[in-house]
C-alpha positions as CSV (number, residue, x, y, z in Angstrom):
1,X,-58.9,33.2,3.9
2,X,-60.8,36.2,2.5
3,X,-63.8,34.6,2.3
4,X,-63.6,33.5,6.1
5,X,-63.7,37.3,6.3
6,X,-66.5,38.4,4.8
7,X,-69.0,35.2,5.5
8,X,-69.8,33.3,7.6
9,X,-68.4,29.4,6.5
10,X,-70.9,26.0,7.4
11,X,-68.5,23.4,9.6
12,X,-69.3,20.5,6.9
13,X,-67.6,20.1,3.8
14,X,-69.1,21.3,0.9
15,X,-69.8,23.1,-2.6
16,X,-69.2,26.8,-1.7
17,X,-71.1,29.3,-4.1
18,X,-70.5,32.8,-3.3
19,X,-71.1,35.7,-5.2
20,X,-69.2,38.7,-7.1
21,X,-68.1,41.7,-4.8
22,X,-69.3,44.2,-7.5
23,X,-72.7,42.9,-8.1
24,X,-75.5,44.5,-6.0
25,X,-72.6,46.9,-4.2
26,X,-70.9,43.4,-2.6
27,X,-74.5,43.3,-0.2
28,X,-74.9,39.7,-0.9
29,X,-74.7,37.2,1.9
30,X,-73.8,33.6,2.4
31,X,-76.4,31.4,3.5
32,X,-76.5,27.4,3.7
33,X,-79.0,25.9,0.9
34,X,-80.2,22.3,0.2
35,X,-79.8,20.8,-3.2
36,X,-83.5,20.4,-3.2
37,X,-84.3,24.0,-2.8
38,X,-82.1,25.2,-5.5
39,X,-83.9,22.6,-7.4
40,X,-87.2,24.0,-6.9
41,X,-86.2,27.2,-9.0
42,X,-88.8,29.3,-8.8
43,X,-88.2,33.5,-10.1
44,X,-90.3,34.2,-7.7
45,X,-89.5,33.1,-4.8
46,X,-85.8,33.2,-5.4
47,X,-85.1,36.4,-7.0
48,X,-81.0,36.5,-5.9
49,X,-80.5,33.1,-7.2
50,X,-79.6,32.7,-10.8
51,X,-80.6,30.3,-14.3
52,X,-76.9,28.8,-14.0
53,X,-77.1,28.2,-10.5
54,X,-80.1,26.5,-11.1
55,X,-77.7,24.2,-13.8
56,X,-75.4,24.1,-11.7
57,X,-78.1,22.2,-9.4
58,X,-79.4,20.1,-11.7
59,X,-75.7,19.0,-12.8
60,X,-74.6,17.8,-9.6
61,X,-78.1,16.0,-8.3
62,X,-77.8,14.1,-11.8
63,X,-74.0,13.3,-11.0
64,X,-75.0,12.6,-7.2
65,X,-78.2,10.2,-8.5
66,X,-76.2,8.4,-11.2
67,X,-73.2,7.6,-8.7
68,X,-75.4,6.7,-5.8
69,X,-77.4,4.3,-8.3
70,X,-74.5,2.7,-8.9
71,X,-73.9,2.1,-5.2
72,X,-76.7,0.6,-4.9
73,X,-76.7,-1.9,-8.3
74,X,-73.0,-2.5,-7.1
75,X,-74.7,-3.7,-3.1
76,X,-77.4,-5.7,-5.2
77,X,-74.8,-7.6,-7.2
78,X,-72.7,-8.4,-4.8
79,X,-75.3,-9.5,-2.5
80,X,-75.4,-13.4,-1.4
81,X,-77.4,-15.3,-3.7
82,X,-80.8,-17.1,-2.4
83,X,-79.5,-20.9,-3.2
84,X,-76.1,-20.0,-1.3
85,X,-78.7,-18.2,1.7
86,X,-80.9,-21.3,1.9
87,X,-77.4,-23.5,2.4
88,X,-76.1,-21.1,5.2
89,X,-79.6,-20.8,7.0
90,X,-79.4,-25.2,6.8
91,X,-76.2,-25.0,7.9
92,X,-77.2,-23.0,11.1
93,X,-80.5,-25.1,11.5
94,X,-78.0,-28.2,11.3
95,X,-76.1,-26.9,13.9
96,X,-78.2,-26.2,16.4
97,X,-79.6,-29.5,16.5
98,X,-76.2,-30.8,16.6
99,X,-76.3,-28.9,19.8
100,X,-79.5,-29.8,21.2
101,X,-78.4,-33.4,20.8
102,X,-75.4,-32.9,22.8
103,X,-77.2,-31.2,25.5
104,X,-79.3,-33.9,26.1
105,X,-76.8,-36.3,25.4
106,X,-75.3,-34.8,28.8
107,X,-78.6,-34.7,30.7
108,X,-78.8,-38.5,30.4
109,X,-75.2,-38.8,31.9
110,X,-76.0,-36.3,34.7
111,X,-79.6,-38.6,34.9
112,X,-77.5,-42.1,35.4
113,X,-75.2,-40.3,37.4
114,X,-77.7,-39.3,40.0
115,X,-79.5,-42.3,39.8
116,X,-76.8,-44.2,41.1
117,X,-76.5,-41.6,44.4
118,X,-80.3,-42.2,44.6
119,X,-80.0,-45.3,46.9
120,X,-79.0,-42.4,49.8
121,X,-81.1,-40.1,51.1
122,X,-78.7,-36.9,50.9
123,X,-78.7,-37.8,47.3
124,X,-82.2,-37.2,46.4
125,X,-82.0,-33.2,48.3
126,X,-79.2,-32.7,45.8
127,X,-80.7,-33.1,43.0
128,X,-83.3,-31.0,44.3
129,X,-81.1,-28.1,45.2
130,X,-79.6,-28.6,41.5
131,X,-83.0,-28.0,40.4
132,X,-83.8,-24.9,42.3
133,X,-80.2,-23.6,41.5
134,X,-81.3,-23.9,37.6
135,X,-84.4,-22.2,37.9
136,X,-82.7,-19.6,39.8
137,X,-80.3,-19.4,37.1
138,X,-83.2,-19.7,34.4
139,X,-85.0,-16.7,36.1
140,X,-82.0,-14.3,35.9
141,X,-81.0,-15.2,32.7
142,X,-84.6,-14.0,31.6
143,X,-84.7,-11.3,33.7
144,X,-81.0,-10.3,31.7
145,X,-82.7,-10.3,28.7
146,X,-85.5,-8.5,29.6
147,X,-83.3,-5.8,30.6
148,X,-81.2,-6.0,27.3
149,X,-84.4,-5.4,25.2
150,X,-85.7,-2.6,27.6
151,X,-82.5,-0.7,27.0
152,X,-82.6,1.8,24.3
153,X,-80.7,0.4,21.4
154,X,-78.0,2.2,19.1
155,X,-78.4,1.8,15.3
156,X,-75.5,0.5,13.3
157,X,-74.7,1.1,9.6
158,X,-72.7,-1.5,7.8
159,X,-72.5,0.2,4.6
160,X,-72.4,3.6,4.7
161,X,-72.4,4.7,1.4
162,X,-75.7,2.2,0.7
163,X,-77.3,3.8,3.4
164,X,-76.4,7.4,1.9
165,X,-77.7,5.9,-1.4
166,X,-80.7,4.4,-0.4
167,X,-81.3,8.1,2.0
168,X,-81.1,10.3,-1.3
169,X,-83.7,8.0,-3.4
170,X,-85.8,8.0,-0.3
171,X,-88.5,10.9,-1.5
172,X,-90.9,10.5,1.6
173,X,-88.3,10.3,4.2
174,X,-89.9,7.1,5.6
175,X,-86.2,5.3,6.7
């Protein structure tokens, strides 16, 4: 509550350094700094910040690096294996020729089927409307699609705290 008071408090969560009413006559002021730039401890530069906070720095970004390795060690070991990936991705392959087969299983019933209506006239308009109806059909299921990939997308974490790990390592800021 008293420090509410005299500064100004970030919204986020965080390590909250603030320093001694009686040094400087209390003229000190809160500000918001990244763990990188009390890293870079320079004297120059940084005249109002001091050698321990400087440790103090150091101390957590090797407590923050040694924990979010682990994160990421702990999402590399658990990961699926490549023989139990090639299984899974046969599996699927399997499967979906499964389901071609049946598809055109049933285009050869719906074939017989109108070949027996064929021997009448209004038969043979039928089976042209069917085919106009499914390119119809095909045409607005492409043009669905092509709206779904125009839309912007919205990214999606799985794993959080990998994707925090993997941020911190990530020097160059590259994603």
């Amino acid at each position: 509550m008293a420090l509410e008071r005299h500064f100004t408090l970030p919204s986020e969560t965080g390590i909250l350094i603030y320093p001694n009413r009686t040094a400087k006559s209390g003229k000190f002021d809160c500000k918001i700094v990244t763990l990188n730039t009390l890293l870079d401890y320079r004297i120059e530069e940084n005249k109002e910040h001091s050698f321990e906070l400087a440790i103090l720095a150091e101390c957590i970004n090797e407590m923050l690096d040694r924990s979010l390795a682990f994160g990421i060690y702990k999402a590399l070991h658990c990961a699926i294996d490549k023989d139990s990936e090639k299984k899974r991705r046969e599996e699927a392959k399997l499967a979906e020729i499964v389901a071609a087969e049946g598809k055109f299983q049933v285009f050869e019933a719906e074939i017989r089927y109108f070949s027996l209506e064929a021997t009448t006239e209004g038969a043979a308009e039928k089976i042209e409307k069917t085919d106009e109806q499914k390119k119809k059909e095909e045409e607005k299921r492409d043009e669905e699609r092509k709206k779904a990939l125009a839309e912007p997308r919205k990214s999606i974490v799985v794993d959080r705290v990998v994707y925090q790990a993997f941020a911190h390592f990530d020097q160059n800021q590259c994603g």
